[in-house]
N, C-alpha and C positions, 0 to 999 in steps of 0.2 A: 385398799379394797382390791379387790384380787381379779384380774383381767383375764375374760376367756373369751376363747377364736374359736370360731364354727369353721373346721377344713372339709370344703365340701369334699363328695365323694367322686372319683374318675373313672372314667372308661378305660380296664385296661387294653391297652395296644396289645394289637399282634403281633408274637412274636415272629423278629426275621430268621426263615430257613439258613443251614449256612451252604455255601457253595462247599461239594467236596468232591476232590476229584483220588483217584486209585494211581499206583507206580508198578509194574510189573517188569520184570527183565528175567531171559533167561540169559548163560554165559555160552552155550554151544549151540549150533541148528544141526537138529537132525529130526526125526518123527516123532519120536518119543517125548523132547522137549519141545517141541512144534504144538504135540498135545497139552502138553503142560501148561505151554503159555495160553491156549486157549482156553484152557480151565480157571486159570485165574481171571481172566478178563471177564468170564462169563460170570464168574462167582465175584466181582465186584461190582459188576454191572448191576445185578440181582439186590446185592447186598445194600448198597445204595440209595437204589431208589424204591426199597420196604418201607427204608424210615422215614416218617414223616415229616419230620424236624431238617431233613437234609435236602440239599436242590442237586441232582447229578453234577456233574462239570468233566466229567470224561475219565476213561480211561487211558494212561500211557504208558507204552510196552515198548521195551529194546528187546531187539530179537539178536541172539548170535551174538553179542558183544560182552564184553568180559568191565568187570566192576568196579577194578580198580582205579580207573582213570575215568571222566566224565567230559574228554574232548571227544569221542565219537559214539557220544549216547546222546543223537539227536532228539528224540523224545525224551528224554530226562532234560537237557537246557532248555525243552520249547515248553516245560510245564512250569519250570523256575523263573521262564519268561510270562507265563501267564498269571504267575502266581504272584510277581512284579505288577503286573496291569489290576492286581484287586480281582481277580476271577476265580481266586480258588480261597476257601476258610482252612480247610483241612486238606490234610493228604496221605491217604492207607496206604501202607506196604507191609507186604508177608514179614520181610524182617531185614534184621540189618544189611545181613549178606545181600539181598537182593536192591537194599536203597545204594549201599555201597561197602567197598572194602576196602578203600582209602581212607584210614583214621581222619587224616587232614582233612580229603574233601566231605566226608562226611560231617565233622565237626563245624568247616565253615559252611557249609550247605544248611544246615540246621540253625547253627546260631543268624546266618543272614535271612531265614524264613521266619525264625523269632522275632527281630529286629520289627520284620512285617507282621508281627504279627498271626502269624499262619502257623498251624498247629501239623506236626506232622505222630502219627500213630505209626508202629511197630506192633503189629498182632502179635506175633511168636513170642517176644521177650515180654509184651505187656507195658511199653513206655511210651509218657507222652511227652512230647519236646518240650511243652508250656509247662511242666509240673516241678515241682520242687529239686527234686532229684534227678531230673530227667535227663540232663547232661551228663550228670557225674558215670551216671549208669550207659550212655550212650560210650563217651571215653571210654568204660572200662570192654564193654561187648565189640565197641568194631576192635578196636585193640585185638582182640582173638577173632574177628573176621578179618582181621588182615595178617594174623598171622598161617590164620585156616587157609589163605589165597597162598600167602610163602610156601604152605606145604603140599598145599595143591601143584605148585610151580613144580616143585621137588618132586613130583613122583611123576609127571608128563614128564621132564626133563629124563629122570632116569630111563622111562620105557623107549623113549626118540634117542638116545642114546647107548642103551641096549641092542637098537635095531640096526644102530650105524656101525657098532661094533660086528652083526652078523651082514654086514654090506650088505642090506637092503635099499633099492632103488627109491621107494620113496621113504625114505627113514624117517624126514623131515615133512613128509606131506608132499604134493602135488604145486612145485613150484614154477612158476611162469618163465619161459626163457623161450627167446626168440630161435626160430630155427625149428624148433618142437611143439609136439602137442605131444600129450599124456592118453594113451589107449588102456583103459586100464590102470594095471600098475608098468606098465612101460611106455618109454621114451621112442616117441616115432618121428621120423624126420618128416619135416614141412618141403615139401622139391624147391618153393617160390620164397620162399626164407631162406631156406640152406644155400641157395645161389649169390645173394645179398649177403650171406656170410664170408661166400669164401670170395665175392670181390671186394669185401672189405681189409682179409686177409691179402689177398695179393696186391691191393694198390700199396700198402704199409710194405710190402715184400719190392714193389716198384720202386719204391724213395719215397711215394707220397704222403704227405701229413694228414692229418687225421682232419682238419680241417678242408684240405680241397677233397676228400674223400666223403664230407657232409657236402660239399656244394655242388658233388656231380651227384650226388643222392636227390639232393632237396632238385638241382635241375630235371630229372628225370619222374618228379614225386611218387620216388618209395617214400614211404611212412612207415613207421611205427604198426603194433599191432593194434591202438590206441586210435591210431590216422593222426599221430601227432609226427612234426618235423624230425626226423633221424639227428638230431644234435652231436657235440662232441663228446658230450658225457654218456651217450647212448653207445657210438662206436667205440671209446674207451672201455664200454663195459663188457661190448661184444670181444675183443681185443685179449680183455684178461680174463676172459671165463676159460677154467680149464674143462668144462663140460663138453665141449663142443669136440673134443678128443678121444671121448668114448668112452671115458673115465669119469669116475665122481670123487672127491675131496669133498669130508663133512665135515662140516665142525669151522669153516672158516669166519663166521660170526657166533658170536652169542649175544643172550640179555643178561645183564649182573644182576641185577633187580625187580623183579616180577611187577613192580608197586609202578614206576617210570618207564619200563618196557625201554630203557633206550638201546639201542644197537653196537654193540663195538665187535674190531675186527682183532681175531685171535692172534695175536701174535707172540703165543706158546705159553699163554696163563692155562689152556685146557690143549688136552691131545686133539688130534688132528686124526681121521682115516682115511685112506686112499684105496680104492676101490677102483677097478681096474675091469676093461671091459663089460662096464655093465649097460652098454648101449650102444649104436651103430655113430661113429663118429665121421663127421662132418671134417675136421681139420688133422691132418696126423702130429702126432706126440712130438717129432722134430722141428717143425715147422714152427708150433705153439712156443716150444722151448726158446727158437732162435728169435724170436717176436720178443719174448719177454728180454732178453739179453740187449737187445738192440733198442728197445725201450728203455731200458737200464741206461744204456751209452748216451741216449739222446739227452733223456734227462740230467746225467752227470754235464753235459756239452750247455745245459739252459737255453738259452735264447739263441747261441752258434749253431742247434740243432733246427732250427722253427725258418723255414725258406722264408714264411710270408712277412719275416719281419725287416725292417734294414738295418741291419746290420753294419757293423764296422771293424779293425782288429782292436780296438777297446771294450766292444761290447761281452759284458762280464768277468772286466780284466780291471775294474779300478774298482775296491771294493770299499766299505765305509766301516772303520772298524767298531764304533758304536751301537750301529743301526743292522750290524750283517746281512745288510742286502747291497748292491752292485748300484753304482750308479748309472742313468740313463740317459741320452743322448738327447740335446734339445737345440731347435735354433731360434734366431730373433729376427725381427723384418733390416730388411738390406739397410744399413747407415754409410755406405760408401758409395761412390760415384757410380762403378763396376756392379752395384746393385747385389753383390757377396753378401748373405745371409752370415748373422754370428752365429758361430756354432758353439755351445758349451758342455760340461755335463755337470747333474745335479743327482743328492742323493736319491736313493730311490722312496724313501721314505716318506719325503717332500710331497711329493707329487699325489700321494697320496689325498684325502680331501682332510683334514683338521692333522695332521702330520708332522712332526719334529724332529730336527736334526740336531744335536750338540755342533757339529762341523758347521753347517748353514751357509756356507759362502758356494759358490757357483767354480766349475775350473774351463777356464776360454782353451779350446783345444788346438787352437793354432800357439798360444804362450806353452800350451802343456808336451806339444811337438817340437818346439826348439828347445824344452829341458830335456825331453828323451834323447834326441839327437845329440846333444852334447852327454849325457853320459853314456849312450853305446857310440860316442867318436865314431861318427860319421856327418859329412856334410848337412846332408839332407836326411828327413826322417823316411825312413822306409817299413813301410808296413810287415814286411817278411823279414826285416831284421828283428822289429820289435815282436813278434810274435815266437820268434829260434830263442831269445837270449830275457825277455821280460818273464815272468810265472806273473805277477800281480803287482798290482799299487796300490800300497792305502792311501788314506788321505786323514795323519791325524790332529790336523789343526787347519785354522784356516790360512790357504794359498802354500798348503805344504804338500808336496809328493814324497811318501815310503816308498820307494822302485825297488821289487823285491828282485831281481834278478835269475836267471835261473842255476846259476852256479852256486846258491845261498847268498852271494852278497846282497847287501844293506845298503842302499843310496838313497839319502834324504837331500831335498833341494825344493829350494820355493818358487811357487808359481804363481805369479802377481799375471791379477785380471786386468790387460792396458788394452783390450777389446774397444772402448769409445777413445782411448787416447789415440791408439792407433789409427784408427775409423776417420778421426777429426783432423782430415790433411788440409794444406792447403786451399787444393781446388773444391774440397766440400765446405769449406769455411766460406770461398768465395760464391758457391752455388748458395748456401743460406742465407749470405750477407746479401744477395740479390733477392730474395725472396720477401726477405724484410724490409727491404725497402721498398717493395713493392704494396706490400701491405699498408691497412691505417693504422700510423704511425700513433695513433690513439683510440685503442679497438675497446677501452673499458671508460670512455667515456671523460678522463680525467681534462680539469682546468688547472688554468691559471693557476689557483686557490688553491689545487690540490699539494697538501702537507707545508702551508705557510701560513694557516689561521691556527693558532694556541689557542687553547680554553686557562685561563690563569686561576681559574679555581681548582681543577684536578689536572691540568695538563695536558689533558690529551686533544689531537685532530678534531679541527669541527670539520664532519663530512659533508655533502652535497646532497640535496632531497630536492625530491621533487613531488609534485601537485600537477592535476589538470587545469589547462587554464584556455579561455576561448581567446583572450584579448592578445596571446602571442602566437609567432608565427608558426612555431612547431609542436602550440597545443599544450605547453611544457609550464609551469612556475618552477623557477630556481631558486634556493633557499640554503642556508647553513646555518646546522645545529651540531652541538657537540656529540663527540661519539658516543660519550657515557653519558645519554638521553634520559634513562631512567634514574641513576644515580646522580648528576648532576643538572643543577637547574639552572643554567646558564640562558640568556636569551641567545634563539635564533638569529640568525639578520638574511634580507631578503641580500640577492648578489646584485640586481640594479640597482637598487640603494645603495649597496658596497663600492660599487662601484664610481658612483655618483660621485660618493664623500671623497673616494682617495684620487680620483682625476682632480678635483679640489684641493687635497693636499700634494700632490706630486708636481700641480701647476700645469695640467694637460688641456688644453681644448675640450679634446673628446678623449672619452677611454681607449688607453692605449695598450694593450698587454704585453704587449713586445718591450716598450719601457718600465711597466711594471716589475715585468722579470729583468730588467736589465738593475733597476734601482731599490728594491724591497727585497729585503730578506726571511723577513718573517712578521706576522704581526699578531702582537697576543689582545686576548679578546678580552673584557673585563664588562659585562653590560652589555652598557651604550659608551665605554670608554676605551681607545683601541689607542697600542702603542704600535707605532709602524716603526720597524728597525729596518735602516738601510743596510746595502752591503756594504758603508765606510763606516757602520758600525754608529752612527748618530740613529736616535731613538728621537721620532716626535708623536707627542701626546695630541690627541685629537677627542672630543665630546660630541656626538649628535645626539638629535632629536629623533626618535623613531617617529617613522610615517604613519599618520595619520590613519585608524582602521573605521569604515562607512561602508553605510550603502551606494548602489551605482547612483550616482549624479545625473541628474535629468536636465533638459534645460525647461523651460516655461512653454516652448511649441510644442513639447513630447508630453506634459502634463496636461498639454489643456488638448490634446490628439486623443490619450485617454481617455480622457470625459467625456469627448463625444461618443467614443466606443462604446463604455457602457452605457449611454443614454440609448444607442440606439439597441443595446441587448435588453435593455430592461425596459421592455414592454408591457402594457396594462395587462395584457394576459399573461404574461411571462409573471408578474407580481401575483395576479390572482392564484395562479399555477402552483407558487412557493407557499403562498399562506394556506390554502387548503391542506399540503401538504404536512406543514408542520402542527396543523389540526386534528390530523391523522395521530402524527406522532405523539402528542400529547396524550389524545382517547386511549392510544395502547399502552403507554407508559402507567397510564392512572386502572386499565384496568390489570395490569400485571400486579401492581402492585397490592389491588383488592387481593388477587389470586394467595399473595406471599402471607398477606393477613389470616 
């Protein structure tokens, strides 16, 4: 017989609007595209909130920034960010150029809004991110928006280059440098920068390093045009700007790649133009010149050039042939009487934080001063010998010196670190051996016991445990169990019990530990069955009984003490008290459980 279902009829639900929100960017600020971008915002805003079906969720516009990259298109990651939080269904934009012109980021921007679920629209081309095709088609269009951006690169590039070729002042645009401001298209000199220029120039003309020339900066606080701290990388920059001479040099950076924008410094992949008096200079052409030279020297010098550091005639003289960096001067806390710091040196590599040496051993400079001294044959080491007659030392094995010499020879000779052997004289032997006896002579606690109970099932030390305990004097219960606790199940034994048994067997009065150690050698543990081996090498077999485990022992005065206590707590109100009580608790139980019914 044939079975039919009546499906009532439903209300249908209203449909939900979707949130959608607009992307707008232009790539240049100027009036034109000022207007432009306002015309889109306007024409989405409009657009928007006509249709019924859609709930606004905003507009987002980069102004002035360029497509290919989406680290400084703050409104584009605050809507990716919003779009993350569930606040947006959909997202318009004019078209690919303007969502982006980074195949890549365009591609994972899209697929990670798919993921979410969130639908992004391309007006111009007509695609929608959620449709069948929609990628394929997205691939193949930013592909020629990012090559549209390469060609775009390529013709700013040619015109900015064009212009540097007819030595135009701002070939490059309106560039920021200390000292000037830009009137126009020319370079005017700042009076209260340009003064900070050229005492930057003359303290480096003084001897001074670039470092006390930030600290008499930061004392006096010039800043930055910023009001940020004048740094070294700031003065370094003032230093090698050939601007400041009155002259321009273009072309001394480029970008390789329009897509990564990253920066490198021309060092003769593209020409170079130099341009000559096209501003009022600050530092003359000589001056600049002899700076850059003696810049040169210092750096060739390394660290013999840098005042602040301390130096020595090693420093930058022992080099690491693995690592090609120099090794660096280190000391250790005084271990001699005289309170003499160790001095050593170590690769420089080392030192660094997760850093690797092949060499890895340390050279003690007092061992490393009597090999020098004996191959420049002289008594004693002298600084200003070793600096006339050494060029460098490797170091290529460990406790080995290469002394390159500076006549070309070759002298290899080893140099063994005896730094603590040396250190460990006499009188510091006797200064220690007094310290220690000064000390307790048993600072980790160890017994009698300690490393003469065997476990004879796996062999190993039964250690010392302890428990709190009220009934002894330092609060303490003493115990021993076998080390391998978990793997071996050997019994514990308490140590006044231990002790009990073997004053018994050694035939002592009282427990003696001084005889103990004088007559026991080791005793292996089996149970409750212990071999005690003397030091004459006789083994005697012993059995106890483990002690008794109870509660505490009362005697008959403390029982019947009790009884009166609770009689006199347990008073006919104090009884009434309880039973009501549990009267209580009953009613609530019986009626929870109606509740559960």
């Amino acid at each position: 017989m044939r079975t039919i279902t009546k499906i009532e009829s439903t209300i249908p639900t209203i449909k939900k609007r979707k949130k959608v929100a607009a992307y707008a960017r232009i790539s240049m600020e100027s009036e034109r595209m000022n207007h432009s971008l306002s015309a889109q915002i306007s024409y989405y805003n409009d657009f928007i909130q006509k249709n019924p079906d859609w709930e606004f969720a905003g507009v987002y516009a980069d102004n002035g920034i360029s497509g290919t990259s989406t680290v400084k298109r703050d409104e584009f990651r605050r809507m990716i960010a919003d779009a993350e939080q569930g606040k947006i269904d959909i997202i318009l934009t004019k078209s690919i150029q303007r969502f982006a012109r980074n195949t890549v980021d365009l591609l994972e921007t899209v697929r990670h809004l798919k993921n979410l679920g969130i639908e992004v629209r391309f007006e111009k081309e007509n695609i929608n991110s959620l449709s069948g095709n929609g990628e394929l088609m997205l691939s193949i269009l930013a592909s020629f928006a990012q090559e549209e951006s390469r060609s775009i690169s390529d013709n700013v590039k040619w015109g900015i280059r064009k212009r540097m070729q007819e030595g135009m002042l701002n070939a490059s645009g309106h560039f920021n440098i200390y000292g000037y401001e830009w009137q126009g298209d020319e370079l005017i000199i700042v009076p209260k920068e340009a003064e900070v220029v050229k005492r930057i120039y003359q303290n480096f003309l003084d001897g001074k390093s670039r470092l006390e020339t930030e600290r008499e900066l930061e004392a006096e606080g010039i800043r930055t045009r910023q009001g940020c701290v004048m740094r070294d990388s700031n003065i370094k920059k003032i230093l090698t700007n050939i601007t400041y001479t009155g002259n321009m040099l273009f072309q001394k950076e480029f970008i390789s790649d329009p897509i990564n924008k990253k920066r490198k410094q021309n060092r003769g992949e593209l020409p170079q133009y130099w341009v000559e008096d096209t501003h009022e200079a600050i530092i003359d052409l000589e001056t600049f010149q002899y700076i850059q030279d003696e810049m040169a020297r210092r750096r060739q010098l390394g660290a013999l050039a840098n005042k602040s550091l301390n130096i020595s005639c090693f420093t930058g003289k022992i080099k690491c042939p693995y690592c090609g960096v120099s090794y660096m001067h280190n000391t250790r806390k005084p271990r001699t009487p005289n309170g003499k710091r160790l001095e050593f040196w170590v690769c420089g590599s080392r030192k660094k934080k997760g850093g690797h040496c092949e060499v890895g051993a340390s050279i003690n400079q007092d061992n490393m001063k009597k090999v020098l001294a004996e191959v420049l044959d002289i008594d004693e080491f002298d600084d200003e010998v070793f600096l006339d007659k050494v060029d460098f030392i490797n170091v290529p094995k460990r406790y080995t010196l290469e002394i390159h010499l500076q006549d070309g020879t070759i002298v290899t000779r080893p140099c063994e670190n005896t730094g603590h052997q040396d250190c460990w004289t006499k009188e510091y032997r006797d200064k220690v051996s007094k310290q220690r006896r000064k000390k307790n002579t048993n600072p980790k606690g160890a017994s009698v016991f300690t490393s003469k109970l065997k476990c004879k099932h796996c062999g190993c030390n039964y250690r010392r445990c302890t428990q709190p305990s009220t009934s002894s004097e330092d609060g303490k219960f003493y115990y021993w169990r076998c080390a391998e606790r978990t793997a071996c199940k050997a019994q514990g034994l308490r140590e006044d019990f231990l002790k009990s048994q073997l004053a018994e067997v050694l035939g002592m009065a009282e427990w003696d530990e001084k005889v103990f150690a004088e007559k026991v050698e080791q005793i292996n543990i089996d149970g409750y069955q212990l071999e005690v081996v003397g030091k004459d090498g006789i083994v005697t077999p012993m059995t106890f009984e483990p002690p008794k485990r109870g509660g505490r022992h009362c005697s008959e005065e403390q029982k019947e003490h009790m009884r009166q206590i609770m009689k006199e707590k347990w008073t006919p109100e104090r009884k009434a008290e309880m039973s009501q009580r549990m009267k209580n608790m009953r009613k609530e139980r019986g009626r929870n459980w109606r509740k559960e019914k």
